[in-house]
NUMIVEX-515219 format. One record per residue (C-alpha): residue number from 0; x negated, y, z; residue in three letters. Coordinates in Angstrom, 2 decimals. Layout:
NODE     n         X         Y         Z   res
NODE   NUM         X         Y         Z   ALA
...
//
This chain:
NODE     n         X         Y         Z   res
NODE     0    -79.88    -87.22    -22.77   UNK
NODE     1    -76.61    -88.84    -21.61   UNK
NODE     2    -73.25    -87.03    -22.79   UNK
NODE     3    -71.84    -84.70    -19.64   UNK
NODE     4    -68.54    -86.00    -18.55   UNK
NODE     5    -66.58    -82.47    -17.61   UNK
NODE     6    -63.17    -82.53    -16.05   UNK
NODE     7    -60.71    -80.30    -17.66   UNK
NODE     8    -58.91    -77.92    -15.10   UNK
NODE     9    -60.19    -80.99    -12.81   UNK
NODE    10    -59.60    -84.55    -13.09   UNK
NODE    11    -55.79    -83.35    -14.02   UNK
NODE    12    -54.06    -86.28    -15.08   UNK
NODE    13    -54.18    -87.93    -11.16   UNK
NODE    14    -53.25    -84.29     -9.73   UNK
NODE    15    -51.63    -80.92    -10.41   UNK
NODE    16    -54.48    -78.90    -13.50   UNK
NODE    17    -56.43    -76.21    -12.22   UNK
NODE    18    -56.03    -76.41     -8.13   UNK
NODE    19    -58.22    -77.77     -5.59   UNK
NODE    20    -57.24    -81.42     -5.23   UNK
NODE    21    -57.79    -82.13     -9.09   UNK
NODE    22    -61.05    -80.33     -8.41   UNK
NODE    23    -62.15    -82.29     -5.53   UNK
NODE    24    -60.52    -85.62     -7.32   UNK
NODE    25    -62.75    -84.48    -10.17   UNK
NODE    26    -65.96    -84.25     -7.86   UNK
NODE    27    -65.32    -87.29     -6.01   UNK
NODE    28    -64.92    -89.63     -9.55   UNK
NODE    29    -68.22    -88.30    -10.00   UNK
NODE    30    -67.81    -85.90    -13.05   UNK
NODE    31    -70.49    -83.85    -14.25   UNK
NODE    32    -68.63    -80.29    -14.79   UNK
NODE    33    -65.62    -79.01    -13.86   UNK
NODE    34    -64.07    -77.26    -16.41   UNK
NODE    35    -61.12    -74.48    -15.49   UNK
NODE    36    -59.73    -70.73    -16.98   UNK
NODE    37    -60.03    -67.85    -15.17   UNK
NODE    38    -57.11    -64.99    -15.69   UNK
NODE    39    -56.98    -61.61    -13.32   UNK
NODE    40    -53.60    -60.53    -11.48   UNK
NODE    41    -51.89    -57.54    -11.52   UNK
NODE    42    -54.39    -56.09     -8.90   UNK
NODE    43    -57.05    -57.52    -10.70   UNK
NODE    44    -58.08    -60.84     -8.58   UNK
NODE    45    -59.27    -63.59    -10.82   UNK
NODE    46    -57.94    -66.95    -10.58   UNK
NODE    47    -57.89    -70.39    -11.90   UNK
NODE    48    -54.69    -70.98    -14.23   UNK
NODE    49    -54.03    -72.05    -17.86   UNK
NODE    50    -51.35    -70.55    -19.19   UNK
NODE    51    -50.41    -66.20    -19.54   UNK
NODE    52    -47.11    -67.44    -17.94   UNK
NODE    53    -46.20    -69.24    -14.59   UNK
NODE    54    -43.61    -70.62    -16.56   UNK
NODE    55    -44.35    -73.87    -17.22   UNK
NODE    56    -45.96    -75.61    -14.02   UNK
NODE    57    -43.73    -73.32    -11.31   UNK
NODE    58    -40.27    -72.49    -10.51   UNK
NODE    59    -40.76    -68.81    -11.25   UNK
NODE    60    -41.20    -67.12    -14.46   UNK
NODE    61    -43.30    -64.31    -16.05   UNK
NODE    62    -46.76    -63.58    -17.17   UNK
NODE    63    -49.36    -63.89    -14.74   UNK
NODE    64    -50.56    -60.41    -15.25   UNK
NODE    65    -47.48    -58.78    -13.61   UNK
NODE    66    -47.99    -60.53    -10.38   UNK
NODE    67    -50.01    -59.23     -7.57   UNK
NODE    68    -52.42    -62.19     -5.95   UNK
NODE    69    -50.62    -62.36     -2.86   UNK
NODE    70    -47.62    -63.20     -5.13   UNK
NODE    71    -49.29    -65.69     -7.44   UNK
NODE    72    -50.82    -67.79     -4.30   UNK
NODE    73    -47.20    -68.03     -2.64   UNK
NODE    74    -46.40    -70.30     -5.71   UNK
NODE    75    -45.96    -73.60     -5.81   UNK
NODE    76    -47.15    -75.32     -8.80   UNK
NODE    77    -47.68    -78.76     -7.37   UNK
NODE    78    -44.04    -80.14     -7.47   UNK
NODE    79    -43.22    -80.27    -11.04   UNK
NODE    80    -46.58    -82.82    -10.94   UNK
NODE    81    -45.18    -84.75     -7.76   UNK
NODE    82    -43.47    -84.35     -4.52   UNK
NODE    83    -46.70    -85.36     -3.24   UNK
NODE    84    -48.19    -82.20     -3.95   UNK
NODE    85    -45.28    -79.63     -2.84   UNK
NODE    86    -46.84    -76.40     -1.82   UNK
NODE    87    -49.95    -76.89     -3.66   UNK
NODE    88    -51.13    -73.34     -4.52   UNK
NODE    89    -53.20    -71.34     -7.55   UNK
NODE    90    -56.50    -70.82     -6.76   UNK
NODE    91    -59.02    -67.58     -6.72   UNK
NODE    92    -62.06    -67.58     -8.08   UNK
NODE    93    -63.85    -67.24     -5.20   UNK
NODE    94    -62.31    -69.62     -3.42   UNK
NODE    95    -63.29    -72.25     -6.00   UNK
NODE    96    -66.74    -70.72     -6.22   UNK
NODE    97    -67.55    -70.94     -2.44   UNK
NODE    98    -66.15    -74.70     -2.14   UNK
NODE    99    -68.68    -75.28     -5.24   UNK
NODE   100    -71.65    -73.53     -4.00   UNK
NODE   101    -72.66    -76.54     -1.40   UNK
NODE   102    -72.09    -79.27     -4.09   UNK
NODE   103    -74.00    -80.87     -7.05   UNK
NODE   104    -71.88    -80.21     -9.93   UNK
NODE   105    -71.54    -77.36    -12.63   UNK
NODE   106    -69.29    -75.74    -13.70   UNK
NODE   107    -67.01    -74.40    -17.32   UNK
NODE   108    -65.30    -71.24    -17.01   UNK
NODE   109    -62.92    -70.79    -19.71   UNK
NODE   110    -62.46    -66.82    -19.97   UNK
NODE   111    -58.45    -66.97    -20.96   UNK
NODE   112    -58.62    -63.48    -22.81   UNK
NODE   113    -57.90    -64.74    -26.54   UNK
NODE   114    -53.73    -63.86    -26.29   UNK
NODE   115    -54.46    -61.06    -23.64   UNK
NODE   116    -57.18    -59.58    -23.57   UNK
NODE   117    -58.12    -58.75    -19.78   UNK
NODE   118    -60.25    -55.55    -19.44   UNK
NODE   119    -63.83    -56.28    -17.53   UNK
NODE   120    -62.40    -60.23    -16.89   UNK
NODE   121    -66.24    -60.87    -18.06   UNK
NODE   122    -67.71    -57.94    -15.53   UNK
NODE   123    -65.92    -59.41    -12.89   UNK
NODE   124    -66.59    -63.29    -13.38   UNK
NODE   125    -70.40    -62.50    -14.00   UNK
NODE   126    -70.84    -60.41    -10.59   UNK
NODE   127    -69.07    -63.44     -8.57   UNK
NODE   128    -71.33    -65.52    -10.04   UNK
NODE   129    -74.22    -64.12     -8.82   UNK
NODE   130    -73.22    -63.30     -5.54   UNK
NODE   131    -72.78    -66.72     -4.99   UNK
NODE   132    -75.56    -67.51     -6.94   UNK
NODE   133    -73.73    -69.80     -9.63   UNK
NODE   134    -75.00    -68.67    -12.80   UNK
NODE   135    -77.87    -71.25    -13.91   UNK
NODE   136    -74.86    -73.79    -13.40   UNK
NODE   137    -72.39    -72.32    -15.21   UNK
NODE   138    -71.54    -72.01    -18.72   UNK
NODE   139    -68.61    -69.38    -20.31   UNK
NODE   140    -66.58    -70.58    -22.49   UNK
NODE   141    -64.02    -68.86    -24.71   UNK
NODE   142    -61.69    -68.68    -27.70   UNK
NODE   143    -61.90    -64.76    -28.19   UNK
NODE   144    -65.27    -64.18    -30.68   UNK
NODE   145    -65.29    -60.86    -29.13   UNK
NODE   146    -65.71    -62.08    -25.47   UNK
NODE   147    -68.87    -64.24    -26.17   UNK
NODE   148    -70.28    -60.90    -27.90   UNK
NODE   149    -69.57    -58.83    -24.95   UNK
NODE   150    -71.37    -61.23    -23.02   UNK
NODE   151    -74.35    -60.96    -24.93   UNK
NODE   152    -74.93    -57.73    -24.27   UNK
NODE   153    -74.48    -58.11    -19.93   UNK
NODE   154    -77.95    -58.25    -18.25   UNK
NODE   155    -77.08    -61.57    -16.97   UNK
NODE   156    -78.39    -64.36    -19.20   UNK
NODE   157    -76.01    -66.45    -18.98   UNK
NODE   158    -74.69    -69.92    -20.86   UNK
NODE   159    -71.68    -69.11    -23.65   UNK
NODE   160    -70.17    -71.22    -25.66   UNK
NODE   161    -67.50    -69.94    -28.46   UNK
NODE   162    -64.18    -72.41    -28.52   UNK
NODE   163    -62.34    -73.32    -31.54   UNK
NODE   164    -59.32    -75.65    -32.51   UNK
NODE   165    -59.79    -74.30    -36.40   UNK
NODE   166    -61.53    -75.92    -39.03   UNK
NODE   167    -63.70    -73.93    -40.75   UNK
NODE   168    -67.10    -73.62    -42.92   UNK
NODE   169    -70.10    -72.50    -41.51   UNK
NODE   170    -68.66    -73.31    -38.04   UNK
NODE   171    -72.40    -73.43    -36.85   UNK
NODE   172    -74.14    -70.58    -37.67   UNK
NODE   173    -70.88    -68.30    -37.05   UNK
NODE   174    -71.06    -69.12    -33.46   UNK
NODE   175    -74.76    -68.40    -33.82   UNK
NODE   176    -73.87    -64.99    -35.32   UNK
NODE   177    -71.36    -63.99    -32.39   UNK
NODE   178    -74.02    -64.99    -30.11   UNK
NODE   179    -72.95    -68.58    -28.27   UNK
NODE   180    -75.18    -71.14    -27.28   UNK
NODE   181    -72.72    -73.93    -27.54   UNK
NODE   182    -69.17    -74.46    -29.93   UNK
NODE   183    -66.36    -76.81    -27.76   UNK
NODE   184    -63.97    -78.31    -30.35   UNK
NODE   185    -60.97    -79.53    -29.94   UNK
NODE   186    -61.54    -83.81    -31.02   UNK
NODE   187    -59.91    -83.86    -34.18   UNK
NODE   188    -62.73    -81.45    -35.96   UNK
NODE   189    -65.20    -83.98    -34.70   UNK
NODE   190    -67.64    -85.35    -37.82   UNK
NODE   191    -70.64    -86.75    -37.75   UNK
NODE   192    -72.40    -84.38    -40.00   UNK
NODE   193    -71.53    -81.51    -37.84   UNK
NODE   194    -73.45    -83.04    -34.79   UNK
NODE   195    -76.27    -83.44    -37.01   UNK
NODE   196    -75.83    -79.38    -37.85   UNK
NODE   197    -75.93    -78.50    -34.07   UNK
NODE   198    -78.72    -80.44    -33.24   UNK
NODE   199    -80.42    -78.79    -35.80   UNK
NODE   200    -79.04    -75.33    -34.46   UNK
NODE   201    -80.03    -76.29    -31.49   UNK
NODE   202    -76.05    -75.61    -30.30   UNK
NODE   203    -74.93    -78.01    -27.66   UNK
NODE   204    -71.45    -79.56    -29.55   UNK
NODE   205    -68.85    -79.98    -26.76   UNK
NODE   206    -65.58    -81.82    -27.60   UNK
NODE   207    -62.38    -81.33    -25.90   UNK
NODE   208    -59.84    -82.29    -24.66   UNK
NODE   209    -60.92    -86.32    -25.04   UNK
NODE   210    -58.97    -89.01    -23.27   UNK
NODE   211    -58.42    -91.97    -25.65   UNK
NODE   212    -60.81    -94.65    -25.33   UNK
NODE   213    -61.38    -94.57    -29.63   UNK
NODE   214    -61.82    -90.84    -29.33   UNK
NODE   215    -64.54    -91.29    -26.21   UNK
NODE   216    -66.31    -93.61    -28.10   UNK
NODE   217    -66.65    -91.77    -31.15   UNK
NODE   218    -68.04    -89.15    -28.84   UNK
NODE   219    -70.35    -90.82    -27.32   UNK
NODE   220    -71.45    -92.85    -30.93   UNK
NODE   221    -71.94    -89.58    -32.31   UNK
NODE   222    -74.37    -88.28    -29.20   UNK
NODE   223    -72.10    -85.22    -28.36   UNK
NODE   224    -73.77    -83.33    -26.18   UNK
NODE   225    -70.43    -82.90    -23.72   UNK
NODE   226    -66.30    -84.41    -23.21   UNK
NODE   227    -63.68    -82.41    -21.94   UNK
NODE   228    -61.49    -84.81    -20.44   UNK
NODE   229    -58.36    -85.19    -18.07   UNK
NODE   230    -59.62    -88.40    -17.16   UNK
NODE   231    -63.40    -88.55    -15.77   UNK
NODE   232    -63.39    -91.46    -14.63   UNK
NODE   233    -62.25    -93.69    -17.50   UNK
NODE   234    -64.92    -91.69    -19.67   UNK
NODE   235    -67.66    -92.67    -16.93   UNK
NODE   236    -66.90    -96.16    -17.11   UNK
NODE   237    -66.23    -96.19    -20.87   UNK
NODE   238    -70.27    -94.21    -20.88   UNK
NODE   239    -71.00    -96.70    -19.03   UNK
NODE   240    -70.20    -99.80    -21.06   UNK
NODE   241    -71.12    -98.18    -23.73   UNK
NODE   242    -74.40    -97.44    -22.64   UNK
NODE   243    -75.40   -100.95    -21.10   UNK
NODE   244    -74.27   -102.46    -24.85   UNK
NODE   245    -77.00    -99.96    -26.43   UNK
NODE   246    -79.49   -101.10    -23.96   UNK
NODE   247    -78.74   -104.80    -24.31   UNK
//
């Protein structure tokens, strides 16, 4: 099976991470997921962002679980990418969902509940799923061991996959033993015997976040089953090439 090319927060190295135009960017280069974290306001909405604070990417400062929604989508977190994007905004959930729902792509919903913990954040991504009928295309990712248990035990069956950046032994069956059905690494665990242990498993070995032409290539030499990437495009072509020299 070819290796899925998925966008991380969208294809965001050619436009501001985690908002609509780096998804659509990311849809149009042809990716095959869209990856992007999902936090919950101060009133409980969920919505696409990376980091607990706005810090970073906006003008403003504080953690995004002090601000209402009508507050977080009045930010601007285009402009420190480019003028060109002044007044881009953070997106809901189900705004993102409802855009998807018409197109042929999955998706990668990072649960951001490893530093903060956000009470029901799995309730409440799981029932927007379904109501707009998203789940068989989706799979749950996240760094807290505890979240991917708590989804084993919802009545939706639904695709989790337990994220690490730490090497350890036994990496395999412990995300087994918490209950995922996939491990995303971060690139520099990668080794070739621990493919070999997840096809084995049976656990689909995703590698993140990939955007060197060495480290793609490695990826795709090694049959990963999945690259997180800021760049989709140059990993499609790169797949591609790569691909066409196997064949020949």
């Amino acid at each position: 099976m070819p290796v899925k090319i998925i966008a991380h927060r969208g294809a965001s190295k050619y436009a501001p991470e985690n908002t609509m135009p780096a998804f659509q960017m990311a849809y149009e280069l042809g990716a095959d997921i869209i990856e992007t974290d999902v936090q919950l306001t101060k009133d409980r909405v969920p919505i696409l962002f990376h980091d607990i604070k706005i810090n970073r990417v906006t003008s403003h400062k504080g953690y995004i679980k002090d601000f209402t929604y009508d507050e977080i989508i009045a930010l601007d977190v285009g402009t420190h990418f480019s003028k060109k994007y002044r007044g881009t905004s953070i997106v809901s959930l189900e705004h993102f969902l409802a855009w998807v729902q018409s197109k042929s792509i999955s998706l990668n919903l990072e649960l951001k509940n490893s530093k903060i913990d956000y009470k029901n954040l799995e309730e409440i991504v799981l029932e927007m799923l379904e109501h707009y009928q998203l789940i068989d295309r989706t799979i749950l990712s996240s760094f807290n061991p505890k979240s991917i248990q708590r989804l084993t035990k919802t009545p939706q069956r639904v695709h989790k996959a337990f994220i690490t950046s730490k090497r350890q032994k036994d990496l395999i069956p412990y995300s087994k033993e918490i209950g995922a059905d996939a491990l995303h690494i971060h690139y520099r665990l990668l080794r070739k015997n621990m493919v070999h242990q997840s096809k084995k498993a049976e656990i689909p070995l995703r590698v993140y976040t990939v955007n060197k032409k060495r480290h793609l290539l490695k990826c795709l030499h090694y049959k990963c089953d999945g690259i997180i990437t800021d760049v989709p495009d140059k990993a499609i072509n790169i797949q591609n090439i790569y691909n066409q020299i196997i064949k020949e």
